[in-house]
N, C-alpha and C positions, 0 to 999 in steps of 0.2 A: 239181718246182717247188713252192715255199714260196706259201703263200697270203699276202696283204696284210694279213688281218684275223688272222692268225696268229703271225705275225712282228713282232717291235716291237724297234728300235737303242736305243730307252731302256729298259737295265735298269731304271729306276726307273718303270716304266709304272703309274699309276694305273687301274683299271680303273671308278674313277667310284661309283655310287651303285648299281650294278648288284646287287654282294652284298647290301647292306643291303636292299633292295628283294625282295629273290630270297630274303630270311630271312624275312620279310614275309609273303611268298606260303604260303614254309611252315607258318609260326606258324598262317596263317588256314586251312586245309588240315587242322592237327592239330584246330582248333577243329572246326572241320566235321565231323570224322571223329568227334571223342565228342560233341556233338550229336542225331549221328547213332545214335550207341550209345546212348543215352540218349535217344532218341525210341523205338527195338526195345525198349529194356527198358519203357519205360513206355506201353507199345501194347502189351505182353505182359500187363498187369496189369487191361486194360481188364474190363469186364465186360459180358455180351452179345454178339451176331452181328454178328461185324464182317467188313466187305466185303473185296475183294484189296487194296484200297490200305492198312489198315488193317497189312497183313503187308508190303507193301512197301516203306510210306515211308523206314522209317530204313535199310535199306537199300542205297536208292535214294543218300538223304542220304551214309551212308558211303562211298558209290560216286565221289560230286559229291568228295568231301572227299579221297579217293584220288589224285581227278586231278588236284585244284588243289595237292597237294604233289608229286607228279609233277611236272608244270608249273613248280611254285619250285625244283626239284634239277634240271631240265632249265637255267633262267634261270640259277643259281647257277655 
């Protein structure tokens, strides 16, 4: 059985603003991710005792920024 959402009788099917949106997601995703990196590197240069979150944040950040590009190649 063919699904509905699957199957389209117009070759010429538009699939709308979905890509461009879903590039979007991306783009914001790769941003996050060197942010990210660039939070690690510049929490590495600190100077003095610094706490767990100190070694975590970026990360964490890199982590967020993973999944929102995930997320855009899922939508995509």
């Amino acid at each position: 059985m063919i699904l509905a959402g699957v199957a389209h009788n117009n070759p010429n099917y538009d699939p709308g603003w979905v890509p461009f949106f879903a590039a979007l997601v991306v783009l914001a995703g790769c941003l996050i991710v060197l942010v990210g990196g660039a939070m690690s590197i510049g929490m590495r240069g600190l100077v003095g005792r610094r706490k767990w979150a100190g070694y975590t944040i970026g990360p964490m950040i890199i982590t967020i920024g993973i999944a929102v590009v995930a997320l855009g190649v899922w939508l995509w």
